[in-house]
C-alpha positions as CSV (number, residue, x, y, z in Angstrom):
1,X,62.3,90.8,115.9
2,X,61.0,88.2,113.7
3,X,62.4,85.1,112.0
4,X,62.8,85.0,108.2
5,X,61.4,81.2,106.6
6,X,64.2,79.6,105.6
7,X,63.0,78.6,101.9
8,X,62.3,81.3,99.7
9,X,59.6,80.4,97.2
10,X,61.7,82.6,94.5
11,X,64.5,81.4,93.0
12,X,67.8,82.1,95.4
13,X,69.0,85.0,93.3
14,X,66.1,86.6,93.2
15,X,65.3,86.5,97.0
16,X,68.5,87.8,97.2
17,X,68.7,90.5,95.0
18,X,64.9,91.8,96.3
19,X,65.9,91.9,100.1
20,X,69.8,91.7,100.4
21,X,70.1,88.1,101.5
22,X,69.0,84.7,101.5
23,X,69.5,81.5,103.5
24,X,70.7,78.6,102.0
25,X,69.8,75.2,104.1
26,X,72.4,72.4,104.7
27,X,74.5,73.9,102.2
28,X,78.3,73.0,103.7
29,X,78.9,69.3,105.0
30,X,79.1,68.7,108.3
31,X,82.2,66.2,108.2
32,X,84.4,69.5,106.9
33,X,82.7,71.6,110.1
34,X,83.7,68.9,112.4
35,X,87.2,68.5,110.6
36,X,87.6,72.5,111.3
37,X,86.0,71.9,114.8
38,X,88.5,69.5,116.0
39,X,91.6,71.5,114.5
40,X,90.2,74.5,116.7
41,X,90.0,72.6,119.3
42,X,92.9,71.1,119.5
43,X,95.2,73.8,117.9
44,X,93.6,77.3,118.3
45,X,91.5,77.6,121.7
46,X,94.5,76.6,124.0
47,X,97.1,78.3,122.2
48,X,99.0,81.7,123.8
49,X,99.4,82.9,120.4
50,X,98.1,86.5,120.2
51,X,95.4,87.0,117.1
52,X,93.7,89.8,115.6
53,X,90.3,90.5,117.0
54,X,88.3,92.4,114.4
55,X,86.0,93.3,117.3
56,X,88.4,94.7,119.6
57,X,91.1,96.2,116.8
58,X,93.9,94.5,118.5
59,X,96.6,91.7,118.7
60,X,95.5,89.6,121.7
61,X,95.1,86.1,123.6
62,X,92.1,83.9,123.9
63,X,90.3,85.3,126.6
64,X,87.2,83.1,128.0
65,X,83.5,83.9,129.0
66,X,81.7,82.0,132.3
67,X,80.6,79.3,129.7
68,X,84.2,78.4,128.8
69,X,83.8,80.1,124.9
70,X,86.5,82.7,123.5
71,X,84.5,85.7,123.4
72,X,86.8,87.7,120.3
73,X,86.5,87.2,117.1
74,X,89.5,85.2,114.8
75,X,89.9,87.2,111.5
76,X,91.3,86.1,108.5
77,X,91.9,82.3,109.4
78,X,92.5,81.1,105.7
79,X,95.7,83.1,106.5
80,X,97.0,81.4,109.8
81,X,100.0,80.0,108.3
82,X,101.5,79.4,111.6
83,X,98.8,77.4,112.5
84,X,99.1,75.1,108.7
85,X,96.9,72.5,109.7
86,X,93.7,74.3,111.0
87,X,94.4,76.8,107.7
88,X,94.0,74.0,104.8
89,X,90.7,72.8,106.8
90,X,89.1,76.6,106.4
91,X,90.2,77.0,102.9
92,X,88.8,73.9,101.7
93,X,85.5,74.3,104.0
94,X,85.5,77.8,102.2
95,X,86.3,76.5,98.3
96,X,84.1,73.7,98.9
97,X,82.2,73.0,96.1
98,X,79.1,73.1,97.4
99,X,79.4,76.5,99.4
100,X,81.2,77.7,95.5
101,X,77.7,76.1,94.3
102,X,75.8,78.4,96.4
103,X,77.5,81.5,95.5
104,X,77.3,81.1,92.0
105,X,72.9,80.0,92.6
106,X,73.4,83.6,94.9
107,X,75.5,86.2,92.5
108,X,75.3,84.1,88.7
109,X,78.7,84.3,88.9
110,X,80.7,81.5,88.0
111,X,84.1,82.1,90.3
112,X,84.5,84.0,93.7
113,X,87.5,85.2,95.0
114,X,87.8,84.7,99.0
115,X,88.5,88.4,100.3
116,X,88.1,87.8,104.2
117,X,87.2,85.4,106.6
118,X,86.5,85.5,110.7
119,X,85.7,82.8,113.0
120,X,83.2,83.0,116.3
121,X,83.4,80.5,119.5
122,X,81.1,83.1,121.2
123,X,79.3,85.8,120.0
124,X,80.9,89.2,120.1
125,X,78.0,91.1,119.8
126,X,79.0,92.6,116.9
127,X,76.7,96.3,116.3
128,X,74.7,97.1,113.1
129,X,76.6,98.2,110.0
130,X,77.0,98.0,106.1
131,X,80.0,96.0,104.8
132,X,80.3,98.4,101.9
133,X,82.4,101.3,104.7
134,X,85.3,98.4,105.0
135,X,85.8,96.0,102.2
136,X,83.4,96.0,99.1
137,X,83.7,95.9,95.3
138,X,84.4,99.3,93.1
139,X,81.7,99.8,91.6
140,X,79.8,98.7,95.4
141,X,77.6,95.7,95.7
142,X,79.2,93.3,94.5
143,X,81.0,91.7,97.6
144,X,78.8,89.4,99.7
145,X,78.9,87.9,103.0
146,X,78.4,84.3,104.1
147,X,77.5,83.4,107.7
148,X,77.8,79.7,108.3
149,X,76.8,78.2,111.4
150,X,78.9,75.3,112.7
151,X,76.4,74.3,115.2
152,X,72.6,74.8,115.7
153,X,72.6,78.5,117.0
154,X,70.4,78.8,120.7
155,X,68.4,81.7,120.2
156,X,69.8,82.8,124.0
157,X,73.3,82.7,122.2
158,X,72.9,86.2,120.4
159,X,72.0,85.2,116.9
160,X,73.4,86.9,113.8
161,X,70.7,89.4,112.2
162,X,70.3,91.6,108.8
163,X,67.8,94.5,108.0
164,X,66.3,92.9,104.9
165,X,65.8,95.7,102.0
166,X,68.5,98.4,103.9
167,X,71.0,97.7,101.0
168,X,68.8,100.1,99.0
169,X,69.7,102.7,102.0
170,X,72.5,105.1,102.5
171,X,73.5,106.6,105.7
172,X,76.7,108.0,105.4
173,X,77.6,111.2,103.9
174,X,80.4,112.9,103.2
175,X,83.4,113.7,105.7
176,X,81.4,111.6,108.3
177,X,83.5,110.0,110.8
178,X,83.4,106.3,111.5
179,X,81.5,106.9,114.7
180,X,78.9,108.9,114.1
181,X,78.6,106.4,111.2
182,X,77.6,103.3,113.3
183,X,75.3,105.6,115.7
184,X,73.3,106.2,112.7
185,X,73.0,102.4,112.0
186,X,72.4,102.2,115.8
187,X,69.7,104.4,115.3
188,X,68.2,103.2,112.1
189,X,68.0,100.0,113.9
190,X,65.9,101.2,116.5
191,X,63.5,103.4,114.4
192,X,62.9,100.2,112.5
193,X,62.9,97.1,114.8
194,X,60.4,95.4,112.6
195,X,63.0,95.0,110.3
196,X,65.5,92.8,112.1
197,X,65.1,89.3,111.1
198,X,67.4,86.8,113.4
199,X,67.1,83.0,111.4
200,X,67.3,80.4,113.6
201,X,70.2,78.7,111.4
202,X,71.5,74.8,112.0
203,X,74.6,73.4,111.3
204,X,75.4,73.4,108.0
205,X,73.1,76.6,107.4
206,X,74.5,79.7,105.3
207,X,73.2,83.1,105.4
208,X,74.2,85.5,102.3
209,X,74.2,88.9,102.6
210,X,75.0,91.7,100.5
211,X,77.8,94.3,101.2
212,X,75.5,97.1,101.7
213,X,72.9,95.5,104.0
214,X,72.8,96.3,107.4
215,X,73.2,93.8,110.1
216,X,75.0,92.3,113.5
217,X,74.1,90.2,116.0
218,X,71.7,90.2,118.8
219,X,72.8,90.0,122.1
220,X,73.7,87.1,124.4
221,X,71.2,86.3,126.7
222,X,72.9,82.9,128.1
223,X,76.9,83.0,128.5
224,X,76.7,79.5,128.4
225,X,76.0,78.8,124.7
226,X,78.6,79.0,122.3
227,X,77.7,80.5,118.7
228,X,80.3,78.8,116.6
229,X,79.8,80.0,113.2
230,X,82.3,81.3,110.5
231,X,81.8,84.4,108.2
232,X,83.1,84.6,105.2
233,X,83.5,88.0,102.5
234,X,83.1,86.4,98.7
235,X,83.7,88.8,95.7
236,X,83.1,87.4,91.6
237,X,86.3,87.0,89.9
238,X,87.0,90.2,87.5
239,X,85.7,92.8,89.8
240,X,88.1,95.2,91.3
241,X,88.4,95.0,95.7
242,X,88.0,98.2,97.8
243,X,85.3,99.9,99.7
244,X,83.0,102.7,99.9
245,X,85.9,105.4,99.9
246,X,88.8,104.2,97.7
247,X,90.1,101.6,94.7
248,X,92.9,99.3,95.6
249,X,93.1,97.6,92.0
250,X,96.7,96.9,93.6
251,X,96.2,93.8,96.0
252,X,97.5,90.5,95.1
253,X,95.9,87.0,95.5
254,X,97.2,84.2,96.5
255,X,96.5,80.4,95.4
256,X,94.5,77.8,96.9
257,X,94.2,74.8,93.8
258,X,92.1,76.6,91.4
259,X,91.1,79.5,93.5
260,X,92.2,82.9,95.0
261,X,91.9,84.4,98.2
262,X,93.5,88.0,99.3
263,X,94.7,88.7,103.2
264,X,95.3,92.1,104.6
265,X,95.4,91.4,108.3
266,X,99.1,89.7,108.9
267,X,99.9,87.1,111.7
268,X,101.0,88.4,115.0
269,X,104.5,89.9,114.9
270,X,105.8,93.2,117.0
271,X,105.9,95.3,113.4
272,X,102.5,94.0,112.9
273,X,101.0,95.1,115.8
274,X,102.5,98.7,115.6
275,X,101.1,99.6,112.1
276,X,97.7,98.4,113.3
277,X,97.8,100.5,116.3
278,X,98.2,103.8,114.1
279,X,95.5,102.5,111.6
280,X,93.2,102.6,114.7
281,X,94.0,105.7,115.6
282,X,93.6,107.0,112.3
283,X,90.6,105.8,111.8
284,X,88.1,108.0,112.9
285,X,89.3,110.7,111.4
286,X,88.4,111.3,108.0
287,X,91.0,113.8,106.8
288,X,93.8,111.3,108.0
289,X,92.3,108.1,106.4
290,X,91.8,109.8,102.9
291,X,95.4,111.3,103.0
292,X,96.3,107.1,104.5
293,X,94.5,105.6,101.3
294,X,96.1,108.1,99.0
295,X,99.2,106.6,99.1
296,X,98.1,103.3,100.2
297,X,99.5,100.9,97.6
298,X,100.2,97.5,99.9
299,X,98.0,96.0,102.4
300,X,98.7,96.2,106.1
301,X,99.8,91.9,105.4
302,X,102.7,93.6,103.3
303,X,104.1,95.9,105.2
């Protein structure tokens, strides 16, 4: 498991359209990570709210590891309207003008609409997979993911990886359900270990990805480093938003100044927190989930 150099002697666009990603160094100031920082801090890691946890599918509390970090994920915190303060300090980390700069070097698209976003404290240990099975554009490939470390990342913390060139692969087929879908990543990965390439990112740092490249993170080797880092889903204006299975020309954006961003995960509430329940159980089950996105015409924030 090697380390990519973090300067690509082509231009960024082409780097990133040869192998599926590209770092970009120093690219988002470090007075707006310390501003979103301190908010977490002070607002988010105490709090008995219950959240989303992308990596566990379900509404829960801040739960710690040994080393004092909060081991789930935060998804969609541009949305936490409950929590206003923390929420304007993530959209304007994510519309800053410098992280907008880099997308546009990335994709040669002038605007980028925010689609999803996800914090760390810890690492969640998140397993290989392609973006392009949950959110993507239609056609796919146009979505891209930024990873943007908030702190120098300790190799023992479980650093985020990708499979450069794998978004010219495809593994999925047909009918195939969601887990036997991530066992074949599993297994990709571990016919190809020569392909995982783990940056050693600073603060400030921002790895791009593409929608169909496979990646994750490495696991933690020391519980006592933190891997705070944000991820980010970026798609060019005019494209249309779904995934690998289905359209949804039907979402609605909301405003932040001149830009747009799109939710579907809603804030904790009882009805929330039932509808997510059956999408899980739905979910591996391909039958169910194409008869689900059939008549899907809201996202699961509108219900």
């Amino acid at each position: 498991m090697s380390e990519q150099a973090l300067a690509p002697e082509v231009s960024s666009s082409e780097y990133y359209n040869d192998n599926g990603y590209v770092v970009l160094e120093q690219l988002v100031p470090h007075a707006k990570i310390d501003r979103l920082l301190d908010l977490y801090k002070r607002q988010i890691y105490d709090t008995k709210t219950k959240f989303y946890r992308q990596n566990t599918n379900v509404y829960d509390t801040n739960r710690l590891t040994s080393g004092g970090h909060v081991i789930q994920s935060f998804l969609d915190i541009h949305h936490y309207k409950k929590f206003p303060e923390f929420r304007q300090a993530a959209l304007d980390l994510y519309f800053s003008p410098e992280l907008l700069k880099g997308l546009t070097e990335v994709t040669g698209h002038a605007r980028h609409n925010l689609m999803q976003s996800m914090l760390f404290d810890a690492n969640a240990t998140t397993p290989p997979h392609q973006d392009w099975w949950y959110l993507d554009s239609v056609p796919a490939g146009g979505l891209l993911g930024a990873w943007i470390a908030l702190e120098d990342i300790h190799e023992d913390a479980g650093r985020f990886y990708v499979l450069p060139g794998t978004h010219k692969v495809e593994l999925h087929e047909p009918g195939m359900p969601h887990s036997v879908w991530l066992a074949r990543m599993q297994d990709y990965m571990q016919a190809h270990p020569e392909l995982v390439k783990a940056p050693a990112l600073k603060k400030g740092d921002v790895l791009f990805w593409n929608s169909r490249t496979i990646h994750g993170s490495l696991p933690t080797r020391d519980l006592r480093h933190s891997r705070k880092s944000l991820t980010a889903h970026f798609m060019p204006q005019g494209m249309t938003f779904g995934n690998l299975f289905t359209s949804k020309p039907w979402i609605t954006y909301e405003k932040h100044g001149d830009h747009q961003y799109f939710a579907n995960q809603p804030e904790h509430s009882f009805k929330a927190e039932w509808v997510s329940r059956i999408k899980v159980a739905l979910y591996d089950s391909p039958r169910l989930m194409k008869l689900a996105r059939k008549f899907q015409r809201r996202s699961v924030a509108d219900v």
